[in-house]
C-alpha positions as CSV (number, residue, x, y, z in Angstrom):
1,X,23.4,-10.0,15.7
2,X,22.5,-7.1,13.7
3,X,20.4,-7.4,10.7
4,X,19.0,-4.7,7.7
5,X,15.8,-3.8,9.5
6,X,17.9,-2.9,13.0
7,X,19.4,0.0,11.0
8,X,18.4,3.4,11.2
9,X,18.8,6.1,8.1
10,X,22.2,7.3,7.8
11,X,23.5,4.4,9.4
12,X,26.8,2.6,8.6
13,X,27.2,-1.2,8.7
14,X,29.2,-4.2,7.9
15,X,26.6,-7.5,7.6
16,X,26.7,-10.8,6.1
17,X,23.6,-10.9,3.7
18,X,21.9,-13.4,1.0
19,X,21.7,-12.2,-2.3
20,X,17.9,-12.8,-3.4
21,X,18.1,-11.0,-7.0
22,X,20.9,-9.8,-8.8
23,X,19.8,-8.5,-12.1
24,X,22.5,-7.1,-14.2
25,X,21.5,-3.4,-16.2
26,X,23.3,-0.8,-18.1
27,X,23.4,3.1,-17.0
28,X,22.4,6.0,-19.0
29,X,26.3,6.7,-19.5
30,X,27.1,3.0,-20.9
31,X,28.1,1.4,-17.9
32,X,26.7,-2.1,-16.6
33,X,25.2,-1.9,-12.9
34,X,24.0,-4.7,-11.0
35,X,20.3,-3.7,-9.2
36,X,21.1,-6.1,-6.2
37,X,17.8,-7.1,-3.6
38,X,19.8,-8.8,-0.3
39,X,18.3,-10.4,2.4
40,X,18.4,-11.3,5.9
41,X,15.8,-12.9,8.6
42,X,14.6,-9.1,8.7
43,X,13.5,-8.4,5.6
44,X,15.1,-7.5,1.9
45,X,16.4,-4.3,1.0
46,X,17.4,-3.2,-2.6
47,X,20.9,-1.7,-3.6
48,X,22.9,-0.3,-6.5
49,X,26.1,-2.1,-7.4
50,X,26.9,0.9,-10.2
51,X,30.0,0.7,-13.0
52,X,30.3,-3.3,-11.8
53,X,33.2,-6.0,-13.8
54,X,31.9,-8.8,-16.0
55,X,33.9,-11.0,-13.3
56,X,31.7,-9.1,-10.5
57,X,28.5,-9.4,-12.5
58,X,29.6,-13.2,-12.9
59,X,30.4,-13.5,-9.0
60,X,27.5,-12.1,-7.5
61,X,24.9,-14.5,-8.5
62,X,21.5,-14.7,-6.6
63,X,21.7,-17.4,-3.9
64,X,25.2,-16.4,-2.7
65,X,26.1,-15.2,0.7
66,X,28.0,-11.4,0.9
67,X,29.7,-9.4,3.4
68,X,28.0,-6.5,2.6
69,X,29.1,-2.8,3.6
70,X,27.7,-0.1,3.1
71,X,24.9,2.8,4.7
72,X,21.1,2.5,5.4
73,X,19.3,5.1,3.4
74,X,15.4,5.9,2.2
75,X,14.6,6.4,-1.6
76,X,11.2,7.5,-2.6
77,X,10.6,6.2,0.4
78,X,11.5,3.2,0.6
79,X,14.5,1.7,2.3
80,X,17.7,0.6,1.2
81,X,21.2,0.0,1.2
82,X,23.8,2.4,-0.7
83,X,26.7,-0.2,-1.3
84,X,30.7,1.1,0.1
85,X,32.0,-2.5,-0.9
86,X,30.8,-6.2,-1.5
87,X,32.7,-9.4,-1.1
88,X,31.5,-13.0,-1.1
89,X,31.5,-14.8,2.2
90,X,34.4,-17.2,2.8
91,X,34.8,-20.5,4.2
92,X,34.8,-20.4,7.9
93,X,32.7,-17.4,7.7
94,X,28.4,-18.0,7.9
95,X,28.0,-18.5,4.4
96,X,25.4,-21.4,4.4
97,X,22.3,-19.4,2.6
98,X,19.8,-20.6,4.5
99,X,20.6,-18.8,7.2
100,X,19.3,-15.7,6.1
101,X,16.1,-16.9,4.7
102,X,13.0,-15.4,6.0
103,X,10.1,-17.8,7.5
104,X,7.0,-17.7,8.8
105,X,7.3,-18.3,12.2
106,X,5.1,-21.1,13.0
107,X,5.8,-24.7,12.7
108,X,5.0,-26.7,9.1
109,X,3.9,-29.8,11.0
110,X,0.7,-26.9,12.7
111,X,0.3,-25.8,9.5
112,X,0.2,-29.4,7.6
113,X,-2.6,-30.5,10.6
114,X,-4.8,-27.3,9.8
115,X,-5.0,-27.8,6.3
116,X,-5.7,-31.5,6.5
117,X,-8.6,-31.0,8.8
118,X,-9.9,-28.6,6.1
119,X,-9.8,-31.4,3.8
120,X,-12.8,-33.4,5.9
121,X,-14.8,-30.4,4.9
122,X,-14.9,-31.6,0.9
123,X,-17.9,-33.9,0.4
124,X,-17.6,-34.2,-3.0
125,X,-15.7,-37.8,-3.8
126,X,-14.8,-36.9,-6.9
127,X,-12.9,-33.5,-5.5
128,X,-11.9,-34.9,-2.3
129,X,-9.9,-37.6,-4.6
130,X,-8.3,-35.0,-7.0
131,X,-7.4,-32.1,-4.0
132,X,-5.2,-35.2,-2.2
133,X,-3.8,-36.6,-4.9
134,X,-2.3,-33.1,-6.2
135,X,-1.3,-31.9,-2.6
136,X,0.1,-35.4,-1.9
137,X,2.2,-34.9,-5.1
138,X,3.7,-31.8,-4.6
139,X,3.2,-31.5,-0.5
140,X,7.1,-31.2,0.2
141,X,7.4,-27.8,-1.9
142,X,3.7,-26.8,-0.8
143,X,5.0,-26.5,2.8
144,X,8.5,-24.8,2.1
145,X,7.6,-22.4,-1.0
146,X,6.9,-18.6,-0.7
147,X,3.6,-17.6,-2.2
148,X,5.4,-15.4,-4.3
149,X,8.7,-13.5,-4.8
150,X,8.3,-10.2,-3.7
151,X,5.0,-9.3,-2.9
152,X,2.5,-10.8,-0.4
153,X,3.9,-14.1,2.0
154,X,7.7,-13.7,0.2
155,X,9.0,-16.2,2.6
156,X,10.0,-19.4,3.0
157,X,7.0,-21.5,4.3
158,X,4.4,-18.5,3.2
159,X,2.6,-20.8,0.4
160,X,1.0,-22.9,2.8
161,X,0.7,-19.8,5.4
162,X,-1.5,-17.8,2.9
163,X,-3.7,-21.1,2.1
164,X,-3.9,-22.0,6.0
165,X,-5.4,-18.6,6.7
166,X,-7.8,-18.6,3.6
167,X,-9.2,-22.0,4.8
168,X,-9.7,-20.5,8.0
169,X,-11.6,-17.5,7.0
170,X,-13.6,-19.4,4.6
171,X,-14.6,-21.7,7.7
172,X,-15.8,-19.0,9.3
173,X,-17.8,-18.1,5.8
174,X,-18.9,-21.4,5.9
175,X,-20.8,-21.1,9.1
176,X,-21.9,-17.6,8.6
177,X,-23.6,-18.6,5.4
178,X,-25.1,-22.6,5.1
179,X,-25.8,-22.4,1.4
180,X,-22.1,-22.0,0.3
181,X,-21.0,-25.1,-1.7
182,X,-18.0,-25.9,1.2
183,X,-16.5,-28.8,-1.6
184,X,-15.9,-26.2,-3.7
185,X,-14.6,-23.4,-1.4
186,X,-12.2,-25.7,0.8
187,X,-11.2,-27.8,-2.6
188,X,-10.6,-23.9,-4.9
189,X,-8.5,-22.6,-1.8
190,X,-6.1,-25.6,-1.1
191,X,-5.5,-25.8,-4.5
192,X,-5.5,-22.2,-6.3
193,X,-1.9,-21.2,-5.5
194,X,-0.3,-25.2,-5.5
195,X,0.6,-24.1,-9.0
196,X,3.6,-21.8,-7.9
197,X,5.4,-25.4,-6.8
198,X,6.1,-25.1,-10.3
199,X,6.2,-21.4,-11.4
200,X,8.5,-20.8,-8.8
201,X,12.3,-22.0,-8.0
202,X,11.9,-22.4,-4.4
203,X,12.7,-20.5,-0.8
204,X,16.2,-19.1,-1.4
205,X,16.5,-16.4,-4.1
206,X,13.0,-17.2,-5.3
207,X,12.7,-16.6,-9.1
208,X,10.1,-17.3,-11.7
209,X,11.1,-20.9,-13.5
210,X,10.5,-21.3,-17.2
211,X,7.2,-22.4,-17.2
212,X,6.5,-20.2,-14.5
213,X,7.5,-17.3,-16.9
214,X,5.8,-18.7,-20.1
215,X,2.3,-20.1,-18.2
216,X,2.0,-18.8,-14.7
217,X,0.3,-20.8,-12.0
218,X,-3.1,-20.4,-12.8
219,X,-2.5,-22.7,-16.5
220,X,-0.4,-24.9,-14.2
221,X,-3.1,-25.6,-11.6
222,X,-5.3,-26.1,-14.6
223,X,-3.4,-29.0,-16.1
224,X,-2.4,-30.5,-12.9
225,X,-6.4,-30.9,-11.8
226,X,-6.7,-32.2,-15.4
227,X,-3.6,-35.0,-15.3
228,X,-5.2,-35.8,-11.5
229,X,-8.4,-36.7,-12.7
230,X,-7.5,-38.6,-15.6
231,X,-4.8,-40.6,-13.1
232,X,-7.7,-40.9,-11.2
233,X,-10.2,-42.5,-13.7
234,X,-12.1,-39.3,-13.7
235,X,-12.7,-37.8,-16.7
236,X,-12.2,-33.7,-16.2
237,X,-14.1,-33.1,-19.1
238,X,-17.7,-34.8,-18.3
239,X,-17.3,-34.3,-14.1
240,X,-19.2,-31.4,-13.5
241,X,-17.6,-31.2,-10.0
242,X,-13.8,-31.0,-11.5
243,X,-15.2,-28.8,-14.0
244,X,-16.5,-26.3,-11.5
245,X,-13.3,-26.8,-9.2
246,X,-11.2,-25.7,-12.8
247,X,-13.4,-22.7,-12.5
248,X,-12.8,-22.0,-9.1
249,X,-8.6,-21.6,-9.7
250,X,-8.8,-20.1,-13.0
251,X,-11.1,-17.4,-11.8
252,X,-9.6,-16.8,-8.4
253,X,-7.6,-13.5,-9.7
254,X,-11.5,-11.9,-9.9
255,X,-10.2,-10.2,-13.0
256,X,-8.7,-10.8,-16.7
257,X,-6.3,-7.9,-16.6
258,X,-5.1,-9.3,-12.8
259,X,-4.5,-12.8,-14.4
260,X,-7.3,-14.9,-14.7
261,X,-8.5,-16.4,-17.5
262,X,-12.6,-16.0,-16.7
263,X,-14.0,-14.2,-14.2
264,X,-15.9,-15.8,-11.3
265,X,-19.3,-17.3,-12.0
266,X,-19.9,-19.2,-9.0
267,X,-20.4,-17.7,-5.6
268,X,-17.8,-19.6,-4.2
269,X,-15.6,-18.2,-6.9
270,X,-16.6,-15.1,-6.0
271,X,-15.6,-15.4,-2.7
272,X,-12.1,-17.1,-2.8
273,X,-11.1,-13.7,-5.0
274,X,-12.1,-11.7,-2.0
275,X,-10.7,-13.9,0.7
276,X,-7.4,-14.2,-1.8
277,X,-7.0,-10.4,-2.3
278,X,-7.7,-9.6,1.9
279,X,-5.5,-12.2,3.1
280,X,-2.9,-10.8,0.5
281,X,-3.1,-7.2,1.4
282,X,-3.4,-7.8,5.5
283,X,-0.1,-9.5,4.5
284,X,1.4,-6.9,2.9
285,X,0.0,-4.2,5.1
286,X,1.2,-6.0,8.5
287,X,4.8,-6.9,6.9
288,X,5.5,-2.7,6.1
289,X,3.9,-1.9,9.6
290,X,6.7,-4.3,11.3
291,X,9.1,-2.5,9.8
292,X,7.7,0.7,11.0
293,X,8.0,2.9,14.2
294,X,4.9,4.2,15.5
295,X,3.6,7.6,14.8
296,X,5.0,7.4,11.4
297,X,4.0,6.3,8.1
298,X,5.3,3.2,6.4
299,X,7.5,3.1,3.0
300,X,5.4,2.9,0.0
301,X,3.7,-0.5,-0.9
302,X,4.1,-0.7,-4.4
303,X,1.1,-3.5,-4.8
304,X,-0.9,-1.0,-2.9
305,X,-0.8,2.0,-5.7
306,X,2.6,3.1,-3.6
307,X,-0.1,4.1,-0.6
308,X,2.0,4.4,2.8
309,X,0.2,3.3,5.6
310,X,0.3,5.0,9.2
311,X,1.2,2.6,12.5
312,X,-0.9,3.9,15.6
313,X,0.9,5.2,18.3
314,X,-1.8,3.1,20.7
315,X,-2.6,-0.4,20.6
Protein backbone atom coordinates (compact mmCIF):
# COMPACT_ATOMS: atom_id res chain seq x y z
CA UNK A 1 0.00 0.00 0.00
CA UNK A 2 1.19 3.34 -0.65
CA UNK A 3 2.25 5.68 1.97
CA UNK A 4 3.71 9.68 2.17
CA UNK A 5 7.31 8.73 1.89
CA UNK A 6 6.58 6.41 -1.52
CA UNK A 7 5.74 9.73 -3.24
CA UNK A 8 7.82 11.59 -5.41
CA UNK A 9 7.51 15.61 -5.97
CA UNK A 10 4.79 16.55 -8.14
CA UNK A 11 3.05 13.51 -7.36
CA UNK A 12 -0.75 13.09 -6.94
CA UNK A 13 -2.39 10.82 -4.41
CA UNK A 14 -5.41 9.62 -2.55
CA UNK A 15 -4.18 8.01 1.16
CA UNK A 16 -5.73 7.24 4.32
CA UNK A 17 -3.58 9.18 6.95
CA UNK A 18 -3.57 9.96 10.86
CA UNK A 19 -3.84 13.38 11.80
CA UNK A 20 -0.85 13.94 14.40
CA UNK A 21 -1.33 17.98 14.94
CA UNK A 22 -3.94 20.09 13.84
CA UNK A 23 -3.32 23.50 15.02
CA UNK A 24 -5.83 25.97 13.97
CA UNK A 25 -4.25 29.81 12.73
CA UNK A 26 -5.46 32.88 11.01
CA UNK A 27 -4.00 34.19 7.52
CA UNK A 28 -2.63 37.55 6.81
CA UNK A 29 -6.13 38.27 4.91
CA UNK A 30 -8.40 37.26 8.07
CA UNK A 31 -9.06 33.94 7.24
CA UNK A 32 -8.60 30.79 9.75
CA UNK A 33 -6.28 27.94 8.27
CA UNK A 34 -5.58 24.79 9.86
CA UNK A 35 -1.45 23.96 9.73
CA UNK A 36 -2.26 20.10 9.58
CA UNK A 37 1.05 17.46 10.39
CA UNK A 38 -0.43 13.75 9.06
CA UNK A 39 1.10 10.63 9.44
CA UNK A 40 1.54 7.31 8.27
CA UNK A 41 4.10 4.21 9.15
CA UNK A 42 6.46 6.34 6.70
CA UNK A 43 6.90 9.25 8.30
CA UNK A 44 4.78 12.81 8.95
CA UNK A 45 4.49 15.36 6.45
CA UNK A 46 3.05 18.88 7.13
CA UNK A 47 0.11 20.56 5.08
CA UNK A 48 -2.07 23.71 4.73
CA UNK A 49 -5.79 23.34 5.18
CA UNK A 50 -6.19 27.34 4.11
CA UNK A 51 -9.80 29.43 4.42
CA UNK A 52 -11.09 26.13 6.59
CA UNK A 53 -15.13 26.18 8.53
CA UNK A 54 -15.41 26.38 12.21
CA UNK A 55 -17.26 22.88 11.60
CA UNK A 56 -13.93 21.70 9.64
CA UNK A 57 -11.62 23.14 12.29
CA UNK A 58 -14.02 21.28 14.83
CA UNK A 59 -13.86 17.95 12.61
CA UNK A 60 -10.36 17.60 12.05
CA UNK A 61 -9.02 17.00 15.47
CA UNK A 62 -5.59 15.44 16.01
CA UNK A 63 -5.95 11.68 16.49
CA UNK A 64 -8.48 11.24 13.70
CA UNK A 65 -8.01 9.11 10.67
CA UNK A 66 -8.49 11.13 6.96
CA UNK A 67 -8.71 10.29 3.41
CA UNK A 68 -6.35 12.63 2.37
CA UNK A 69 -5.97 13.91 -1.34
CA UNK A 70 -3.87 15.99 -2.47
CA UNK A 71 0.02 16.39 -4.34
CA UNK A 72 3.54 15.69 -2.88
CA UNK A 73 5.57 18.85 -2.98
CA UNK A 74 9.03 20.40 -1.32
CA UNK A 75 8.97 23.74 0.56
CA UNK A 76 12.22 25.22 1.79
CA UNK A 77 13.11 22.05 1.37
CA UNK A 78 11.30 20.13 3.17
CA UNK A 79 8.56 17.80 2.11
CA UNK A 80 4.98 18.07 2.18
CA UNK A 81 1.55 17.65 1.16
CA UNK A 82 -0.46 20.57 -0.69
CA UNK A 83 -4.10 19.48 0.33
CA UNK A 84 -6.92 19.04 -3.05
CA UNK A 85 -9.55 17.71 -0.40
CA UNK A 86 -9.85 16.10 3.18
CA UNK A 87 -12.57 13.84 4.54
CA UNK A 88 -12.65 11.86 7.71
CA UNK A 89 -12.44 8.08 7.35
CA UNK A 90 -15.71 6.13 7.53
CA UNK A 91 -16.86 3.09 9.13
CA UNK A 92 -15.83 0.13 7.11
CA UNK A 93 -12.99 2.09 5.89
CA UNK A 94 -9.25 1.63 7.95
CA UNK A 95 -9.93 4.19 10.43
CA UNK A 96 -8.51 2.49 13.58
CA UNK A 97 -5.46 5.23 14.35
CA UNK A 98 -3.13 2.98 15.33
CA UNK A 99 -2.60 1.83 12.15
CA UNK A 100 -0.69 4.56 11.07
CA UNK A 101 1.50 5.00 14.01
CA UNK A 102 5.13 4.87 13.51
CA UNK A 103 7.37 2.36 15.69
CA UNK A 104 10.57 1.35 16.17
CA UNK A 105 10.97 -1.72 14.75
CA UNK A 106 12.17 -3.99 17.36
CA UNK A 107 10.25 -5.87 19.90
CA UNK A 108 9.48 -4.04 23.59
CA UNK A 109 9.92 -7.38 25.34
CA UNK A 110 14.18 -7.11 23.60
CA UNK A 111 14.09 -3.84 24.64
CA UNK A 112 12.53 -4.38 28.33
CA UNK A 113 15.52 -7.46 28.78
CA UNK A 114 18.35 -4.87 27.72
CA UNK A 115 17.50 -2.37 30.06
CA UNK A 116 16.90 -4.64 32.91
CA UNK A 117 20.28 -6.22 32.59
CA UNK A 118 21.55 -2.58 32.77
CA UNK A 119 20.02 -2.28 36.07
CA UNK A 120 22.54 -5.10 37.64
CA UNK A 121 25.11 -2.59 36.82
CA UNK A 122 23.84 0.03 39.85
CA UNK A 123 25.69 -0.91 43.04
CA UNK A 124 24.42 1.73 44.96
CA UNK A 125 21.28 0.19 47.16
CA UNK A 126 19.98 3.29 47.83
CA UNK A 127 19.76 4.06 43.76
CA UNK A 128 19.21 0.67 42.71
CA UNK A 129 15.91 0.89 45.13
CA UNK A 130 14.70 4.31 43.74
CA UNK A 131 15.64 3.59 39.64
CA UNK A 132 13.01 0.29 40.02
CA UNK A 133 10.57 1.66 41.92
CA UNK A 134 10.07 4.71 39.37
CA UNK A 135 10.51 2.46 36.18
CA UNK A 136 8.18 -0.16 37.80
CA UNK A 137 5.63 2.66 38.29
CA UNK A 138 5.50 4.09 35.09
CA UNK A 139 7.04 0.95 32.92
CA UNK A 140 3.75 0.52 30.66
CA UNK A 141 4.09 4.16 29.17
CA UNK A 142 8.09 3.88 29.39
CA UNK A 143 7.88 1.16 26.74
CA UNK A 144 5.08 2.63 24.38
CA UNK A 145 5.94 6.58 24.62
CA UNK A 146 7.92 8.52 21.90
CA UNK A 147 10.84 10.38 23.30
CA UNK A 148 9.40 13.37 22.05
CA UNK A 149 6.89 14.84 19.57
CA UNK A 150 8.67 15.86 16.68
CA UNK A 151 12.17 15.84 16.98
CA UNK A 152 14.56 12.97 17.80
CA UNK A 153 12.87 9.06 18.41
CA UNK A 154 9.02 10.63 17.48
CA UNK A 155 7.66 7.25 17.51
CA UNK A 156 5.72 5.08 19.28
CA UNK A 157 8.16 2.87 21.41
CA UNK A 158 11.24 5.44 20.88
CA UNK A 159 11.40 6.46 24.74
CA UNK A 160 12.73 3.24 25.75
CA UNK A 161 14.72 2.97 22.21
CA UNK A 162 16.70 6.20 22.92
CA UNK A 163 17.41 5.00 26.71
CA UNK A 164 18.26 1.26 25.45
CA UNK A 165 21.02 2.71 23.17
CA UNK A 166 22.33 5.28 25.85
CA UNK A 167 22.84 2.34 28.30
CA UNK A 168 24.59 0.59 25.67
CA UNK A 169 27.03 3.17 24.75
CA UNK A 170 27.59 4.06 28.25
CA UNK A 171 28.59 0.24 28.81
CA UNK A 172 30.93 0.54 26.43
CA UNK A 173 32.13 3.89 28.45
CA UNK A 174 32.15 1.98 31.33
CA UNK A 175 34.69 -0.49 30.21
CA UNK A 176 36.72 2.02 28.35
CA UNK A 177 37.17 4.04 31.49
CA UNK A 178 37.08 2.00 35.22
CA UNK A 179 36.89 5.11 37.25
CA UNK A 180 33.43 6.20 36.02
CA UNK A 181 30.86 5.94 38.91
CA UNK A 182 28.54 3.12 36.77
CA UNK A 183 25.57 3.68 39.75
CA UNK A 184 25.35 6.86 38.67
CA UNK A 185 25.67 6.65 34.84
CA UNK A 186 23.27 3.45 34.39
CA UNK A 187 20.81 5.00 37.37
CA UNK A 188 21.01 9.07 35.39
CA UNK A 189 20.31 7.36 31.96
CA UNK A 190 17.32 5.00 32.78
CA UNK A 191 15.84 7.67 34.45
CA UNK A 192 16.60 11.17 32.74
CA UNK A 193 13.78 11.10 30.04
CA UNK A 194 11.02 8.68 32.32
CA UNK A 195 9.71 12.17 33.04
CA UNK A 196 8.00 12.56 29.48
CA UNK A 197 5.44 9.60 30.81
CA UNK A 198 4.03 12.57 32.11
CA UNK A 199 4.95 15.62 29.90
CA UNK A 200 3.65 13.80 27.13
CA UNK A 201 0.01 12.40 25.98
CA UNK A 202 1.16 9.27 24.53
CA UNK A 203 1.96 7.49 20.97
CA UNK A 204 -0.88 8.72 18.81
CA UNK A 205 -0.93 12.50 18.03
CA UNK A 206 1.63 13.08 20.74
CA UNK A 207 1.15 16.48 22.46
CA UNK A 208 2.60 18.20 25.40
CA UNK A 209 0.12 17.58 28.57
CA UNK A 210 -0.43 20.40 31.08
CA UNK A 211 2.14 19.71 33.28
CA UNK A 212 4.24 18.88 30.54
CA UNK A 213 3.74 22.46 29.17
CA UNK A 214 3.98 24.28 32.62
CA UNK A 215 7.16 21.95 34.16
CA UNK A 216 8.73 19.93 31.47
CA UNK A 217 10.27 16.57 32.22
CA UNK A 218 13.31 17.51 33.80
CA UNK A 219 11.09 19.11 37.19
CA UNK A 220 8.99 15.93 36.75
CA UNK A 221 11.94 13.47 36.96
CA UNK A 222 12.95 15.66 39.84
CA UNK A 223 9.93 15.19 41.99
CA UNK A 224 9.32 11.68 41.02
CA UNK A 225 13.10 10.60 42.44
CA UNK A 226 12.00 12.76 45.37
CA UNK A 227 8.36 11.01 46.11
CA UNK A 228 10.48 7.54 45.41
CA UNK A 229 12.78 7.96 48.07
CA UNK A 230 10.55 9.16 50.57
CA UNK A 231 8.10 5.98 49.57
CA UNK A 232 11.09 4.33 50.04
CA UNK A 233 12.19 5.38 53.62
CA UNK A 234 15.02 7.31 52.05
CA UNK A 235 15.30 10.67 52.77
CA UNK A 236 16.36 12.58 49.24
CA UNK A 237 17.51 15.37 51.12
CA UNK A 238 20.46 13.82 53.48
CA UNK A 239 21.28 10.63 50.67
CA UNK A 240 24.09 11.81 49.03
CA UNK A 241 23.64 9.07 46.36
CA UNK A 242 19.86 10.39 45.39
CA UNK A 243 21.19 13.74 45.67
CA UNK A 244 23.85 13.13 43.09
CA UNK A 245 21.36 10.97 40.90
CA UNK A 246 18.96 14.53 41.08
CA UNK A 247 22.02 16.03 39.69
CA UNK A 248 22.58 13.67 37.04
CA UNK A 249 18.74 14.34 35.41
CA UNK A 250 18.56 17.91 36.00
CA UNK A 251 21.84 18.50 34.39
CA UNK A 252 21.56 16.13 31.51
CA UNK A 253 20.47 19.00 28.90
CA UNK A 254 24.51 20.23 29.47
CA UNK A 255 23.13 23.71 29.32
CA UNK A 256 20.62 26.34 31.06
CA UNK A 257 19.45 27.93 27.89
CA UNK A 258 18.85 24.02 26.39
CA UNK A 259 16.70 23.23 29.62
CA UNK A 260 18.49 22.29 32.48
CA UNK A 261 18.36 23.73 35.57
CA UNK A 262 22.40 23.33 36.51
CA UNK A 263 24.95 22.40 34.47
CA UNK A 264 26.84 19.08 34.94
CA UNK A 265 29.27 18.89 37.80
CA UNK A 266 29.93 15.27 37.92
CA UNK A 267 31.76 13.43 35.16
CA UNK A 268 29.19 11.12 34.82
CA UNK A 269 26.92 14.14 34.27
CA UNK A 270 29.06 15.24 31.93
CA UNK A 271 28.93 12.35 29.98
CA UNK A 272 25.08 11.38 29.86
CA UNK A 273 24.86 15.15 28.06
CA UNK A 274 27.16 13.95 25.42
CA UNK A 275 25.87 10.39 25.05
CA UNK A 276 22.12 12.16 25.21
CA UNK A 277 22.85 14.84 22.45
CA UNK A 278 24.85 11.90 19.99
CA UNK A 279 22.28 9.35 20.38
CA UNK A 280 19.73 12.28 19.56
CA UNK A 281 21.28 13.65 16.57
CA UNK A 282 22.42 10.02 14.95
CA UNK A 283 18.60 9.79 15.34
CA UNK A 284 17.67 12.54 13.62
CA UNK A 285 20.46 12.34 11.15
CA UNK A 286 19.57 8.51 10.16
CA UNK A 287 15.65 9.17 10.14
CA UNK A 288 16.19 12.35 7.19
CA UNK A 289 18.81 9.98 5.46
CA UNK A 290 15.93 7.15 5.12
CA UNK A 291 13.88 9.40 3.54
CA UNK A 292 16.55 10.30 1.14
CA UNK A 293 17.87 8.98 -2.31
CA UNK A 294 21.39 8.67 -2.65
CA UNK A 295 23.53 11.27 -4.31
CA UNK A 296 21.38 13.95 -2.90
CA UNK A 297 21.06 15.96 0.02
CA UNK A 298 18.42 15.55 2.73
CA UNK A 299 15.47 18.17 3.67
CA UNK A 300 16.57 20.50 6.23
CA UNK A 301 16.80 19.32 9.93
CA UNK A 302 15.42 22.00 11.74
CA UNK A 303 17.11 20.72 15.28
CA UNK A 304 20.28 20.77 13.26
CA UNK A 305 20.46 24.77 12.51
CA UNK A 306 18.30 23.58 9.12
CA UNK A 307 21.84 21.86 7.94
CA UNK A 308 20.85 19.22 5.07
CA UNK A 309 22.83 16.25 5.16
CA UNK A 310 24.26 14.31 1.98
CA UNK A 311 23.50 10.29 1.68
CA UNK A 312 26.58 8.50 -0.08
CA UNK A 313 26.12 7.11 -3.16
CA UNK A 314 28.42 3.92 -1.81
CA UNK A 315 28.06 2.02 1.19
Amino acid sequence: MTQLYDLHDGENFGLFVLIKAADKRVARNGNPFIAFRFQDKSGSMDGMYWSATDREIQAFQAGKVVYLKGRRDTYNGTPQVKIEAIRLAELGEPNDPTLYVESIGIRKEAIQTDIENSLLLIKDGEIARVVRRILKDHQDAFYSYPAAKRLHHAVAGGLSFHTMTMLKIAQSLLELYPQLNASLLIGGIVLHDIGKTIELSGPISTEYTLKGQLMGHIVLIDELIDRAARDLNIDPDQSEAIILLKHMVLAHHGKQEYGSPVVPRLLEAEIIHYIDDMDAKINMISSALEQTERGAFSQQIFALDRREVYRPNFD
